[in-house]
Predicted model as a PDB file, atoms N, CA, C, CB and O in Angstrom, pLDDT in the B-factor column:
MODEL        1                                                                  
ATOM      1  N   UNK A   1       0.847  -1.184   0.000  1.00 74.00           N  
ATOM      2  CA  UNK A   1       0.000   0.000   0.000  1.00 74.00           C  
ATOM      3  C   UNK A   1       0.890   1.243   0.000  1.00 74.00           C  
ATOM      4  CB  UNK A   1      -0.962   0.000   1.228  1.00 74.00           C  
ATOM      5  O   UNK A   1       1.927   1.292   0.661  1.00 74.00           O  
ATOM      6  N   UNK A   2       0.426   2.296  -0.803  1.00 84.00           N  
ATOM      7  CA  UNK A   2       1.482   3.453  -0.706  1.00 84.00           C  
ATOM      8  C   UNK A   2       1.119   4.221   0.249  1.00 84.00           C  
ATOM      9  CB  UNK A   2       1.676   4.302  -1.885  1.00 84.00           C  
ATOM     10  O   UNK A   2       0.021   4.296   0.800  1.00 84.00           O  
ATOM     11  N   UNK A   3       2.593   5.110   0.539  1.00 82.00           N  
ATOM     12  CA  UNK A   3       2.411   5.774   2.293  1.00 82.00           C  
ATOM     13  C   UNK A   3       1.469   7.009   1.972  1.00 82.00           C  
ATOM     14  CB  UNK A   3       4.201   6.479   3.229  1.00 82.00           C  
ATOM     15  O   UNK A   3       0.982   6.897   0.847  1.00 82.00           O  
ATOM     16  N   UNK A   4       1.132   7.988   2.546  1.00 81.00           N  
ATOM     17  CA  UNK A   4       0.404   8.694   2.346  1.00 81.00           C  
ATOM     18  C   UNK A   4       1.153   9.799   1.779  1.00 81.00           C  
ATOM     19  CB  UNK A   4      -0.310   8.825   3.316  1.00 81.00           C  
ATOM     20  O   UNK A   4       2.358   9.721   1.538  1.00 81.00           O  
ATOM     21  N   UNK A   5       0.350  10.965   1.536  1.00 89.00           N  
ATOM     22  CA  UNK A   5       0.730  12.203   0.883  1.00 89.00           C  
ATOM     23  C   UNK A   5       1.465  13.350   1.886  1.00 89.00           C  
ATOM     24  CB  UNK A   5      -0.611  12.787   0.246  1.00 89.00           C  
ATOM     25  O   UNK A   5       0.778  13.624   2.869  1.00 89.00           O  
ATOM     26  N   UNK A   6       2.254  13.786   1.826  1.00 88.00           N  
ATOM     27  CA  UNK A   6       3.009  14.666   2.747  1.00 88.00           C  
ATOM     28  C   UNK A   6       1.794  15.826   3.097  1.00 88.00           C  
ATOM     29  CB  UNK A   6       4.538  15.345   1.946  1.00 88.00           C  
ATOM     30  O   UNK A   6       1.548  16.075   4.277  1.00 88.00           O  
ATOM     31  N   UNK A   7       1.085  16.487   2.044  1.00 88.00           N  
ATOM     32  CA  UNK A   7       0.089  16.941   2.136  1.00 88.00           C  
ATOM     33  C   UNK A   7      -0.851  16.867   3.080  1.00 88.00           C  
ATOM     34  CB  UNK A   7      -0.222  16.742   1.386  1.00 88.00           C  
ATOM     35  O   UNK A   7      -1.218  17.742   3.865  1.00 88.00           O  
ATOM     36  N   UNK A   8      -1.340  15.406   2.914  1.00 90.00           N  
ATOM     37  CA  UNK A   8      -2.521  15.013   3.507  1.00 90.00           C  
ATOM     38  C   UNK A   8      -2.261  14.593   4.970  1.00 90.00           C  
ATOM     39  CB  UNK A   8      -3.142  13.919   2.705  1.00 90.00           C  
ATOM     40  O   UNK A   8      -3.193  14.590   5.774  1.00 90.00           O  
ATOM     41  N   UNK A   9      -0.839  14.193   5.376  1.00 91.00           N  
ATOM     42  CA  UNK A   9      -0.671  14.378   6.415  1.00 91.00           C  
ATOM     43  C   UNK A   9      -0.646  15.757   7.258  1.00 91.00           C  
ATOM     44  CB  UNK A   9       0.155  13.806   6.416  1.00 91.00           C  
ATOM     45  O   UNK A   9      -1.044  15.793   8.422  1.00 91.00           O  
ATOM     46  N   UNK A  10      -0.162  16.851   6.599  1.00 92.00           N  
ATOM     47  CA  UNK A  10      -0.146  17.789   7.301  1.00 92.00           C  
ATOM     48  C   UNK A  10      -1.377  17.922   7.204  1.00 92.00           C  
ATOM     49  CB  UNK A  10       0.636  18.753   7.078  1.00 92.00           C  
ATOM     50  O   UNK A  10      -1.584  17.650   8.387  1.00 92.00           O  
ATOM     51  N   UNK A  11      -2.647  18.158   6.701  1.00 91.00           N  
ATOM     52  CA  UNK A  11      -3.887  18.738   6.479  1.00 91.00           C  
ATOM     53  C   UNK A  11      -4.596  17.805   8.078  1.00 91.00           C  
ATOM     54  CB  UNK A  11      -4.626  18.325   4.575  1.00 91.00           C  
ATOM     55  O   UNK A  11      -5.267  18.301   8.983  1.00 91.00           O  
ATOM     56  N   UNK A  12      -4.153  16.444   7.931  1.00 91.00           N  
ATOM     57  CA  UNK A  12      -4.572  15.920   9.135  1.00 91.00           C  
ATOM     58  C   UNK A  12      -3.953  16.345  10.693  1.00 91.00           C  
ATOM     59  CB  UNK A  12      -4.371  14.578   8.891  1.00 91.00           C  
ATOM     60  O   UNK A  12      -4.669  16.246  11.689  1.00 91.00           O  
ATOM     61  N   UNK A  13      -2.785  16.743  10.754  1.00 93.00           N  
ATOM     62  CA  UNK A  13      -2.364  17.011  11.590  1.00 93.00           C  
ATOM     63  C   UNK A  13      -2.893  18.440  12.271  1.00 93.00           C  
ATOM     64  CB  UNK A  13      -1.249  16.815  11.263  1.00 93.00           C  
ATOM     65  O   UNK A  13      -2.791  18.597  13.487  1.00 93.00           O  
ATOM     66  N   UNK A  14      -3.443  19.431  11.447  1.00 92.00           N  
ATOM     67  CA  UNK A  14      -4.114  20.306  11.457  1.00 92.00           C  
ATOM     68  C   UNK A  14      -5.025  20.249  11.436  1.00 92.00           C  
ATOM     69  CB  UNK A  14      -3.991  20.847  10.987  1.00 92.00           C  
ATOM     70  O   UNK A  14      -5.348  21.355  11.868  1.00 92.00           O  
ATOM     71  N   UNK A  15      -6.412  19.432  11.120  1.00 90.00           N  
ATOM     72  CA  UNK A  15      -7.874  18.968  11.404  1.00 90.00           C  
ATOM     73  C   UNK A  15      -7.218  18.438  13.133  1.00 90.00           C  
ATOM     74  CB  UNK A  15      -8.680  17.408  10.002  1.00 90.00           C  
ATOM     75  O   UNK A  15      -7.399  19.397  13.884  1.00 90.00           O  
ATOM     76  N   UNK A  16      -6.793  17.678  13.625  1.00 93.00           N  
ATOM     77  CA  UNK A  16      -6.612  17.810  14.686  1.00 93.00           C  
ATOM     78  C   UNK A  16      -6.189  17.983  15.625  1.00 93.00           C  
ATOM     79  CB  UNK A  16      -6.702  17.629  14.795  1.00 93.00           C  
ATOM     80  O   UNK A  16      -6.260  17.386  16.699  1.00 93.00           O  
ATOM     81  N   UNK A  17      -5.423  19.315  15.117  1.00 93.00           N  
ATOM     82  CA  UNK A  17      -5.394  20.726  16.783  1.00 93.00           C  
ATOM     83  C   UNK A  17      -6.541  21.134  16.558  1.00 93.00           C  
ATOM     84  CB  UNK A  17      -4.176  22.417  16.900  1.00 93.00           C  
ATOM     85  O   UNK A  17      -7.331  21.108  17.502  1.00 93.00           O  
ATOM     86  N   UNK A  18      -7.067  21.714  15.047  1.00 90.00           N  
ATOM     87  CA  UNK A  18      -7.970  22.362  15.140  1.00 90.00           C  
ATOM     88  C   UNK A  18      -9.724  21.779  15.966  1.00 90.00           C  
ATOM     89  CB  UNK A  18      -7.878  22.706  13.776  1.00 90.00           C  
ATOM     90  O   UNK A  18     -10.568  22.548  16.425  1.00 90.00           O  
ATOM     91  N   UNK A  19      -9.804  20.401  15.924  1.00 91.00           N  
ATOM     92  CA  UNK A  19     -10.556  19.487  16.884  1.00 91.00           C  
ATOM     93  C   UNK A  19     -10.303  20.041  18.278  1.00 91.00           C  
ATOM     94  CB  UNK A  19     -10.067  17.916  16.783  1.00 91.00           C  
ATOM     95  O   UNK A  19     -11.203  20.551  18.946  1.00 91.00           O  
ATOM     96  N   UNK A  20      -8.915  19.911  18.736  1.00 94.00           N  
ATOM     97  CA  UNK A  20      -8.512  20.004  20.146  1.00 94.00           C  
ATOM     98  C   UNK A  20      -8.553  21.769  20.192  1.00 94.00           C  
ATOM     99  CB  UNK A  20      -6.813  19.146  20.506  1.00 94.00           C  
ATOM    100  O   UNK A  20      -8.091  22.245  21.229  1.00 94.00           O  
ATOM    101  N   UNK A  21      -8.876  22.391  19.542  1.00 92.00           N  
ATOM    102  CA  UNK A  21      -8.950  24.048  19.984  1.00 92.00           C  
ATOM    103  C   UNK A  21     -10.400  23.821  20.592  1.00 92.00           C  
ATOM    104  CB  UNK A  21      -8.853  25.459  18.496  1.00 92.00           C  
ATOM    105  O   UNK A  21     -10.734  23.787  21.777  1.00 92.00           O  
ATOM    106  N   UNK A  22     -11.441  23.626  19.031  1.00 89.00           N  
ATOM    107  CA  UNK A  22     -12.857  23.771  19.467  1.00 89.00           C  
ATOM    108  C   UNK A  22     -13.202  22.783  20.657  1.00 89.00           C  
ATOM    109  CB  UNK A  22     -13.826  23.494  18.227  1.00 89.00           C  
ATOM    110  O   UNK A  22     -14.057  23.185  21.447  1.00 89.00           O  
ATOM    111  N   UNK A  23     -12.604  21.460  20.893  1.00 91.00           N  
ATOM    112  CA  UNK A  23     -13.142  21.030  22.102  1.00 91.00           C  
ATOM    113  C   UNK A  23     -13.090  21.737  23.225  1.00 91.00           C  
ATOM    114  CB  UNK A  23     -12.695  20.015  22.391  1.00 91.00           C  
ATOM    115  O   UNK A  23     -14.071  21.723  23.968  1.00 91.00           O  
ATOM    116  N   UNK A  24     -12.068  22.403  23.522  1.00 93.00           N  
ATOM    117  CA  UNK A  24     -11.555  23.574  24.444  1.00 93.00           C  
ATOM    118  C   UNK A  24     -12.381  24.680  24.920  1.00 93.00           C  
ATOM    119  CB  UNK A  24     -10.547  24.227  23.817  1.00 93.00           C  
ATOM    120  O   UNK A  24     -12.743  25.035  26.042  1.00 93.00           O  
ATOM    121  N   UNK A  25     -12.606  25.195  23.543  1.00 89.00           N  
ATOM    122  CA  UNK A  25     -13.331  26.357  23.295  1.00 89.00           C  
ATOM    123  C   UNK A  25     -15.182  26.149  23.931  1.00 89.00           C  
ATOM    124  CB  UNK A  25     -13.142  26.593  21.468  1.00 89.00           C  
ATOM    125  O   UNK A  25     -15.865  26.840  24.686  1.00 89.00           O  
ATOM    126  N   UNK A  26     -15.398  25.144  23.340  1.00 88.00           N  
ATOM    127  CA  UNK A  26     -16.693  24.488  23.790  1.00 88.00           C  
ATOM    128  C   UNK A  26     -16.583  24.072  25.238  1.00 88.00           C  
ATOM    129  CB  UNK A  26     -17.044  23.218  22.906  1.00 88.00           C  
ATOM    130  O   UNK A  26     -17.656  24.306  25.794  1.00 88.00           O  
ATOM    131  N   UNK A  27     -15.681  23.535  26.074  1.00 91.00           N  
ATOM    132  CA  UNK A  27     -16.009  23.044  27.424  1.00 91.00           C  
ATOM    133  C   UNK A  27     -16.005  24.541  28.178  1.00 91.00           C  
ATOM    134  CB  UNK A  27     -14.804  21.808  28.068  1.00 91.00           C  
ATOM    135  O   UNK A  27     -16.748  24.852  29.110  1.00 91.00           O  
ATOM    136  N   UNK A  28     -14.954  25.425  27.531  1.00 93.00           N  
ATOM    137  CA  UNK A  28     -14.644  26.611  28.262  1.00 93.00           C  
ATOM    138  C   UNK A  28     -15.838  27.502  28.068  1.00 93.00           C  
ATOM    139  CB  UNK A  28     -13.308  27.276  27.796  1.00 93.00           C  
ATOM    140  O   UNK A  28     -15.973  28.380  28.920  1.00 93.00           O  
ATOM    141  N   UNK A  29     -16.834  27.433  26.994  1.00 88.00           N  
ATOM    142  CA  UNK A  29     -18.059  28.953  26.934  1.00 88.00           C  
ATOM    143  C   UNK A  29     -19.072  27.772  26.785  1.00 88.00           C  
ATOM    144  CB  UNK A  29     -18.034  30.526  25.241  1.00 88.00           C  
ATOM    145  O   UNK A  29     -19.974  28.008  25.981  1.00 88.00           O  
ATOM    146  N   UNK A  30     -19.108  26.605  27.365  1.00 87.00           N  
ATOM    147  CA  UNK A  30     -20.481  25.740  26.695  1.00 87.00           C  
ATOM    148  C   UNK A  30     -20.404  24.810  28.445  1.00 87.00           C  
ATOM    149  CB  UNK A  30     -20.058  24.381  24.585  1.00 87.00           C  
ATOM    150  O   UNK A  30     -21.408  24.287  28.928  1.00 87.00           O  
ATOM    151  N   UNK A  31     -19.333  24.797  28.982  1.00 91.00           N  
ATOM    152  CA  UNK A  31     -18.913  23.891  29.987  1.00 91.00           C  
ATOM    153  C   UNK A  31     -19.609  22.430  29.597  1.00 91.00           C  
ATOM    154  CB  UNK A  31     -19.358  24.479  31.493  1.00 91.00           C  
ATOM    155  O   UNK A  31     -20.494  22.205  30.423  1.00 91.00           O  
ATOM    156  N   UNK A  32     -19.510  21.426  28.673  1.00 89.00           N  
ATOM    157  CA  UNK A  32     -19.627  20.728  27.479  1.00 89.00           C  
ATOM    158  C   UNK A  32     -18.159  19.862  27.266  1.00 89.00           C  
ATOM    159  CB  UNK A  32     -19.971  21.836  26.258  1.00 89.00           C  
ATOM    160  O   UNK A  32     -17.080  20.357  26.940  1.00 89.00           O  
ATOM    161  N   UNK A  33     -18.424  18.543  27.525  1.00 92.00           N  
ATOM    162  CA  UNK A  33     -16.618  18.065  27.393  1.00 92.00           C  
ATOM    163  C   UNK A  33     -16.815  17.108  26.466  1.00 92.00           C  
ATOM    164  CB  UNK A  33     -15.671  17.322  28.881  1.00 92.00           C  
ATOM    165  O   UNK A  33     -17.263  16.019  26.825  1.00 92.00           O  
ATOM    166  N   UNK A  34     -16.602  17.285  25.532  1.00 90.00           N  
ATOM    167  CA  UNK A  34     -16.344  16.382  24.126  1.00 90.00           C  
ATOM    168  C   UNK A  34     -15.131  16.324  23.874  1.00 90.00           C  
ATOM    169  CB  UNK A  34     -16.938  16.857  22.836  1.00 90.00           C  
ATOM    170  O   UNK A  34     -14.300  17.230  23.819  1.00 90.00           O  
ATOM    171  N   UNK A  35     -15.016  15.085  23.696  1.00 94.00           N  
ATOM    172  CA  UNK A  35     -13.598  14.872  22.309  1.00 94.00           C  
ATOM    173  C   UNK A  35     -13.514  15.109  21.624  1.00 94.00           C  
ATOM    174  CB  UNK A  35     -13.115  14.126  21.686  1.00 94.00           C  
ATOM    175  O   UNK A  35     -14.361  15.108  20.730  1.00 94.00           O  
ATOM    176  N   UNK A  36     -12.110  15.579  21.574  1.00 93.00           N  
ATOM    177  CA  UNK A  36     -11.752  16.194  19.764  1.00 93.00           C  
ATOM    178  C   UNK A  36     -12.016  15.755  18.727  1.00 93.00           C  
ATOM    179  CB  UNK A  36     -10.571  16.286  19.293  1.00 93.00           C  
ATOM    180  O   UNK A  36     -12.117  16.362  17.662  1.00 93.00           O  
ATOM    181  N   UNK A  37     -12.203  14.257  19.013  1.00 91.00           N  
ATOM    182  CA  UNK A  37     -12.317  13.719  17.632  1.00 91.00           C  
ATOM    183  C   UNK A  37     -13.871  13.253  17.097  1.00 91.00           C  
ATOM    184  CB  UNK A  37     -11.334  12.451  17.593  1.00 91.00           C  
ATOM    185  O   UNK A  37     -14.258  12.670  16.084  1.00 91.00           O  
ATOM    186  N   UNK A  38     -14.634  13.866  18.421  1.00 89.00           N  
ATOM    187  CA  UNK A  38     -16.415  14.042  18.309  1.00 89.00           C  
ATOM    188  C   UNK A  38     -16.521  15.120  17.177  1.00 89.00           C  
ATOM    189  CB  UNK A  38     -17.323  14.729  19.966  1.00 89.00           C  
ATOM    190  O   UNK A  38     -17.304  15.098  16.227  1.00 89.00           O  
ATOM    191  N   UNK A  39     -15.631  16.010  17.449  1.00 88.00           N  
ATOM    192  CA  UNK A  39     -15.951  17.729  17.346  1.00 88.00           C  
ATOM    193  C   UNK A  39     -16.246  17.518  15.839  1.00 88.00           C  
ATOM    194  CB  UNK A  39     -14.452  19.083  17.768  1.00 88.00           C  
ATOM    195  O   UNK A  39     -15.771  16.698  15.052  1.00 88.00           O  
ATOM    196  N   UNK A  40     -17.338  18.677  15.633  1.00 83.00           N  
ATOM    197  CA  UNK A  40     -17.758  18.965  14.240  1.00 83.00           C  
ATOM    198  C   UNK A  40     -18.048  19.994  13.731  1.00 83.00           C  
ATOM    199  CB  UNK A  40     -18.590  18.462  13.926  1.00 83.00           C  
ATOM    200  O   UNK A  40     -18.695  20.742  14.464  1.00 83.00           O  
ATOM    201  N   UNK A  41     -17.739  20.504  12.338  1.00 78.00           N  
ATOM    202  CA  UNK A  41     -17.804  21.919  12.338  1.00 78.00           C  
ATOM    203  C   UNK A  41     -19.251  21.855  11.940  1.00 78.00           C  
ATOM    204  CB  UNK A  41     -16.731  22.773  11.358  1.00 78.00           C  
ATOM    205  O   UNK A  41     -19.880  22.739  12.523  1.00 78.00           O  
ATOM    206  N   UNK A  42     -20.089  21.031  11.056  1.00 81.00           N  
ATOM    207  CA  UNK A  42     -21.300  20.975  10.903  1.00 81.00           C  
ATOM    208  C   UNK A  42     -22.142  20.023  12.135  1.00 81.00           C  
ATOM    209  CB  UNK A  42     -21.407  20.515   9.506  1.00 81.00           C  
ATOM    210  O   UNK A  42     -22.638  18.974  11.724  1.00 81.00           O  
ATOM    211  N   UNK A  43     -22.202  20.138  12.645  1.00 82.00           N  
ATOM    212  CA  UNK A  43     -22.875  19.692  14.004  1.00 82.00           C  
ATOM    213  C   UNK A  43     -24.653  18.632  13.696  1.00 82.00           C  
ATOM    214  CB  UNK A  43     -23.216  21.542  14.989  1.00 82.00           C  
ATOM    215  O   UNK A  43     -25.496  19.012  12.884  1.00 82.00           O  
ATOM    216  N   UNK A  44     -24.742  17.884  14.206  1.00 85.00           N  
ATOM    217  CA  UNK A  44     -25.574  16.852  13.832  1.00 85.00           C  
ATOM    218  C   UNK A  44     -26.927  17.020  14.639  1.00 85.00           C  
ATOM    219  CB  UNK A  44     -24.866  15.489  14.080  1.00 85.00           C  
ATOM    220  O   UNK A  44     -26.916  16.499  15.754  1.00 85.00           O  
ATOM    221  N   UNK A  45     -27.630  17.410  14.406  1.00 86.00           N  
ATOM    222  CA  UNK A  45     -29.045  17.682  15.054  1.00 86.00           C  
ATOM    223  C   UNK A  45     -29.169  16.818  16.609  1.00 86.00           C  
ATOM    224  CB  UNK A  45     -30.355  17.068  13.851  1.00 86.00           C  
ATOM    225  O   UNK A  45     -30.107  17.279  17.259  1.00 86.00           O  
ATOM    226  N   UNK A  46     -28.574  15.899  17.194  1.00 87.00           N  
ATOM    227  CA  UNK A  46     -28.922  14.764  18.113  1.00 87.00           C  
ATOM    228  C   UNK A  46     -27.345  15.588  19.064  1.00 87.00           C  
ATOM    229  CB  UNK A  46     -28.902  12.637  17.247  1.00 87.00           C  
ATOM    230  O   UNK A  46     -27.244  15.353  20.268  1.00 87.00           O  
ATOM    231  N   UNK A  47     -26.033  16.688  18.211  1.00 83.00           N  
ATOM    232  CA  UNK A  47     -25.237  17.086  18.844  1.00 83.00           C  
ATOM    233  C   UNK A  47     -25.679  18.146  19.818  1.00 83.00           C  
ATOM    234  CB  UNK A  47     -24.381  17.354  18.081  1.00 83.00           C  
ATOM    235  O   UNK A  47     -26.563  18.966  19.572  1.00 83.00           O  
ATOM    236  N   UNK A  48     -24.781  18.047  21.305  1.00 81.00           N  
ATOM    237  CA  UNK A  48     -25.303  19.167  21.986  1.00 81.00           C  
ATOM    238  C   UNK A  48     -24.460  20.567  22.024  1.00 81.00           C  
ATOM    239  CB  UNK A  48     -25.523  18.700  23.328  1.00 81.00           C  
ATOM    240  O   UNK A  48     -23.963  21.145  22.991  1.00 81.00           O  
ATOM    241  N   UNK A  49     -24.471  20.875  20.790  1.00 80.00           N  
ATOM    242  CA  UNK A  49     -23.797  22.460  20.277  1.00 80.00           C  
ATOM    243  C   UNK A  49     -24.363  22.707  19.369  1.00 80.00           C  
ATOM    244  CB  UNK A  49     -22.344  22.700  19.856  1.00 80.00           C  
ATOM    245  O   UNK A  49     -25.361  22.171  18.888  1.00 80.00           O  
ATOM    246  N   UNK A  50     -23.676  23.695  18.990  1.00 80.00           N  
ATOM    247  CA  UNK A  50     -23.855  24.659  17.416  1.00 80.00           C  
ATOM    248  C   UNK A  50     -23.447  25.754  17.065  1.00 80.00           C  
ATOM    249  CB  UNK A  50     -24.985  25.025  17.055  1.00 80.00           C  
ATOM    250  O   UNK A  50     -23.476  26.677  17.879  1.00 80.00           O  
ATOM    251  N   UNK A  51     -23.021  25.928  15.929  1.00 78.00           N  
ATOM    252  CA  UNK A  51     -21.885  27.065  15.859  1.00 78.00           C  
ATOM    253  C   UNK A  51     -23.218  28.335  14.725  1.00 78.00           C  
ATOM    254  CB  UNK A  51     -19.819  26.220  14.710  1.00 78.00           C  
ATOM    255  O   UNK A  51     -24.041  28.028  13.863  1.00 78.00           O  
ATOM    256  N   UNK A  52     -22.976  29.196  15.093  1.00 78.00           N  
ATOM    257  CA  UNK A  52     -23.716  30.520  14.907  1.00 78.00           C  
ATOM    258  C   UNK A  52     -22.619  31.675  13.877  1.00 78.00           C  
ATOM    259  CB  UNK A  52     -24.060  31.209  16.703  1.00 78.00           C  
ATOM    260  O   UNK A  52     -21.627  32.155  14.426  1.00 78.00           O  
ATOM    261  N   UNK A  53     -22.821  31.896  12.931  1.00 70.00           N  
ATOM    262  CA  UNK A  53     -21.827  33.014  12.492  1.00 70.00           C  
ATOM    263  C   UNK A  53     -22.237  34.221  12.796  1.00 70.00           C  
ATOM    264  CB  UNK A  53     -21.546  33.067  11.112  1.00 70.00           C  
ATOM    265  O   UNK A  53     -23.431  34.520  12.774  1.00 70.00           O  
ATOM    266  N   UNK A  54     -21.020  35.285  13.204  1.00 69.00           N  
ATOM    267  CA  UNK A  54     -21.593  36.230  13.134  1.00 69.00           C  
ATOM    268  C   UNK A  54     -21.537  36.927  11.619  1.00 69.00           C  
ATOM    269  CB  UNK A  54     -21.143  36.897  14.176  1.00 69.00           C  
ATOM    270  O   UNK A  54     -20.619  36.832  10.804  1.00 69.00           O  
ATOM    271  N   UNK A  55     -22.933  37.736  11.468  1.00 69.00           N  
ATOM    272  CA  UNK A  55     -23.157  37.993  10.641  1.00 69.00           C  
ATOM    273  C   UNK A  55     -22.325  39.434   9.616  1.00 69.00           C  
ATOM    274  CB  UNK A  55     -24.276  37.894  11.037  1.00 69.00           C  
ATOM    275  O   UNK A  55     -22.220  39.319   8.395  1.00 69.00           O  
ATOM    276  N   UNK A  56     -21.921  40.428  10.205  1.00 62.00           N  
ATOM    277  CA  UNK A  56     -20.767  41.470  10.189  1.00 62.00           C  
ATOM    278  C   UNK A  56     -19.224  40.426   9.663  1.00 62.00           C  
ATOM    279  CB  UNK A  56     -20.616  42.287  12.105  1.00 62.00           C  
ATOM    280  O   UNK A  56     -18.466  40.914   8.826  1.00 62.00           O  
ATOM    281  N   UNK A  57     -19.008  39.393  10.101  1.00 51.00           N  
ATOM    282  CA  UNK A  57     -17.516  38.767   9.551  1.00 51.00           C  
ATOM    283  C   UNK A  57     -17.954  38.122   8.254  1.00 51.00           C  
ATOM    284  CB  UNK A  57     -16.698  37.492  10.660  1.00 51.00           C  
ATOM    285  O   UNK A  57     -17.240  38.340   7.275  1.00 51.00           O  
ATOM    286  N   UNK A  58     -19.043  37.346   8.103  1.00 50.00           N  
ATOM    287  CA  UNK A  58     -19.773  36.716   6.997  1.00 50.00           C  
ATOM    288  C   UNK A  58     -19.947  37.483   5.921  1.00 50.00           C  
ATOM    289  CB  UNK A  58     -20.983  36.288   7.340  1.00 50.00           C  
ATOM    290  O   UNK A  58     -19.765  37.005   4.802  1.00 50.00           O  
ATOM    291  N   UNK A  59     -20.374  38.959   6.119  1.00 53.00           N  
ATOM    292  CA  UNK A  59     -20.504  39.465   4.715  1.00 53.00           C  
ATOM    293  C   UNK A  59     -19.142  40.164   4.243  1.00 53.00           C  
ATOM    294  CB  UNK A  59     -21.747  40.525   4.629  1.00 53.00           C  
ATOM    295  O   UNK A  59     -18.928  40.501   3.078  1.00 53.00           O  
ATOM    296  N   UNK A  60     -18.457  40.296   5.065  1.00 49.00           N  
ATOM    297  CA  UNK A  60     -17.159  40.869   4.886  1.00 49.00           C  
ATOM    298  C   UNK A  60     -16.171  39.890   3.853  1.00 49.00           C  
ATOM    299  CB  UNK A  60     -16.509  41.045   6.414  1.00 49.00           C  
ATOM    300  O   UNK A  60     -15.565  40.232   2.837  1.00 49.00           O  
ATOM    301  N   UNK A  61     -16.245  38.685   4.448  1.00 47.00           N  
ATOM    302  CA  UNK A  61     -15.255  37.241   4.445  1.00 47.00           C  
ATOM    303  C   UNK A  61     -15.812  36.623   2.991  1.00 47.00           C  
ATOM    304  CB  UNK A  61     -15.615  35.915   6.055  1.00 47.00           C  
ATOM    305  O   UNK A  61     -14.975  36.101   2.254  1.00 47.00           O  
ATOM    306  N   UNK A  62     -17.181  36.673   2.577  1.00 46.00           N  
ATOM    307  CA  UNK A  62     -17.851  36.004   1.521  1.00 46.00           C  
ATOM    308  C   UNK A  62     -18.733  37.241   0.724  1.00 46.00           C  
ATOM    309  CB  UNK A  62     -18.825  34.724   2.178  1.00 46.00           C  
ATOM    310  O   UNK A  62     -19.869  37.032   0.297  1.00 46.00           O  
ATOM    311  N   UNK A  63     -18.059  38.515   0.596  1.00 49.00           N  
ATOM    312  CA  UNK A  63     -18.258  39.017  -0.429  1.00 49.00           C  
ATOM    313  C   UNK A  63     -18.239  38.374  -2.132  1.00 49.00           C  
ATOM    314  CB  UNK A  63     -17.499  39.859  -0.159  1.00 49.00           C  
ATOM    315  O   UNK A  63     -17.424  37.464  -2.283  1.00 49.00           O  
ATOM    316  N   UNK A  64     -18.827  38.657  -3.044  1.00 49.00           N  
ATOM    317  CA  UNK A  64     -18.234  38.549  -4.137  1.00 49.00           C  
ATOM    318  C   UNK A  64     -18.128  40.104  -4.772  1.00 49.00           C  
ATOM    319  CB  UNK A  64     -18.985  37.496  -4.959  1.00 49.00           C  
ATOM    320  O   UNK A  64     -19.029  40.924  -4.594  1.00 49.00           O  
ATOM    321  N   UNK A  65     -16.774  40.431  -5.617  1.00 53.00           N  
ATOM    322  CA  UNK A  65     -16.355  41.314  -5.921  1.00 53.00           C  
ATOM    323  C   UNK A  65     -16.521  41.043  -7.358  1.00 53.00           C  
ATOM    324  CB  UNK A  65     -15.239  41.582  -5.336  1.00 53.00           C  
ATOM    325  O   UNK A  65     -16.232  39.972  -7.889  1.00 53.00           O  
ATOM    326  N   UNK A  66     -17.007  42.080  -7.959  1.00 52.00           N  
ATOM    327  CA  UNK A  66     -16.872  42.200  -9.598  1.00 52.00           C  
ATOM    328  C   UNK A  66     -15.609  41.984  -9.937  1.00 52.00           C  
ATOM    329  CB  UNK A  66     -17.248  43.565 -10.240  1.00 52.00           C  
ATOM    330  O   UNK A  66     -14.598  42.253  -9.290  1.00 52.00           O  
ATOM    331  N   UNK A  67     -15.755  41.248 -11.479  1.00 55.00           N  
ATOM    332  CA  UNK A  67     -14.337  40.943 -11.800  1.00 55.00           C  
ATOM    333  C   UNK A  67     -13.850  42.363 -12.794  1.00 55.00           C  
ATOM    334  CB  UNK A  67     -14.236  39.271 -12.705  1.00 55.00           C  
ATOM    335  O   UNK A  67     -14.553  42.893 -13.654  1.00 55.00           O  
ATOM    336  N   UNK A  68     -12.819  42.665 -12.493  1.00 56.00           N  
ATOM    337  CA  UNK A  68     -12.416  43.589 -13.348  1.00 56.00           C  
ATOM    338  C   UNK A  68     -11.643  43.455 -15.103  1.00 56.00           C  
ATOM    339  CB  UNK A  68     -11.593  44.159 -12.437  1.00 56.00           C  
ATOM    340  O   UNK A  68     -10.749  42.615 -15.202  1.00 56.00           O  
ATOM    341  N   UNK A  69     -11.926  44.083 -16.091  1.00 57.00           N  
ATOM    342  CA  UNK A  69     -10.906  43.637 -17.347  1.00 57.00           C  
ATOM    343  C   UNK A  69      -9.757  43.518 -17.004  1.00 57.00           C  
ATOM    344  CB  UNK A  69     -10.772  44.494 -18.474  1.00 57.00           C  
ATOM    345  O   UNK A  69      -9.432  43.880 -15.873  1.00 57.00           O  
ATOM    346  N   UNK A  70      -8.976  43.063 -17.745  1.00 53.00           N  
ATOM    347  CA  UNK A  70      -7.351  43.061 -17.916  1.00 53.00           C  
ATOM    348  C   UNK A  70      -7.493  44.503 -18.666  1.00 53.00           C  
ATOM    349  CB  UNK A  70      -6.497  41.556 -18.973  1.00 53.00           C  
ATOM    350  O   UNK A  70      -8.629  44.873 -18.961  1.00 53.00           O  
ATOM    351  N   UNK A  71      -6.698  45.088 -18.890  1.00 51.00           N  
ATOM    352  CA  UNK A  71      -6.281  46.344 -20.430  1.00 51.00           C  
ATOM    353  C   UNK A  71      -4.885  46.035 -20.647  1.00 51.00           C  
ATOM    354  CB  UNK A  71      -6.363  48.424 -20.091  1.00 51.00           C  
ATOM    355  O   UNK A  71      -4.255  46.615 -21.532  1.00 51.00           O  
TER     356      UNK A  71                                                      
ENDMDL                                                                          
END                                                                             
């Protein structure tokens, strides 16, 4: 079997700190102790969280901007 992608390892290694932040984050403003490797950014109706955007970073972050010509 071939080893994995240097890539895809780092991308994993980073899905989980980023697990171990939000578990954190959640026990600390939710007092809520899940495992990191529960954690979800889309959260499952039967989960006891949920993540809320604020709406001011959302339109900022996911603008679309007209494309301009080249000249």
């Amino acid at each position: 079997m071939a080893l994995p992608r240097p890539s895809n390892q780092d991308r994993a290694r980073w899905r989980t700190k980023c697990r171990e932040k939000l578990s954190e984050h959640i026990k600390s403003k939710l007092g809520i102790i899940i495992d990191p490797c529960e954690v979800r950014l889309i959260p499952r109706v039967e989960d006891s969280y949920f993540w809320k955007s604020l709406p001011s970073r959302e339109q900022t972050s996911f603008r679309k901007e007209p494309k301009q010509p080249f000249s």
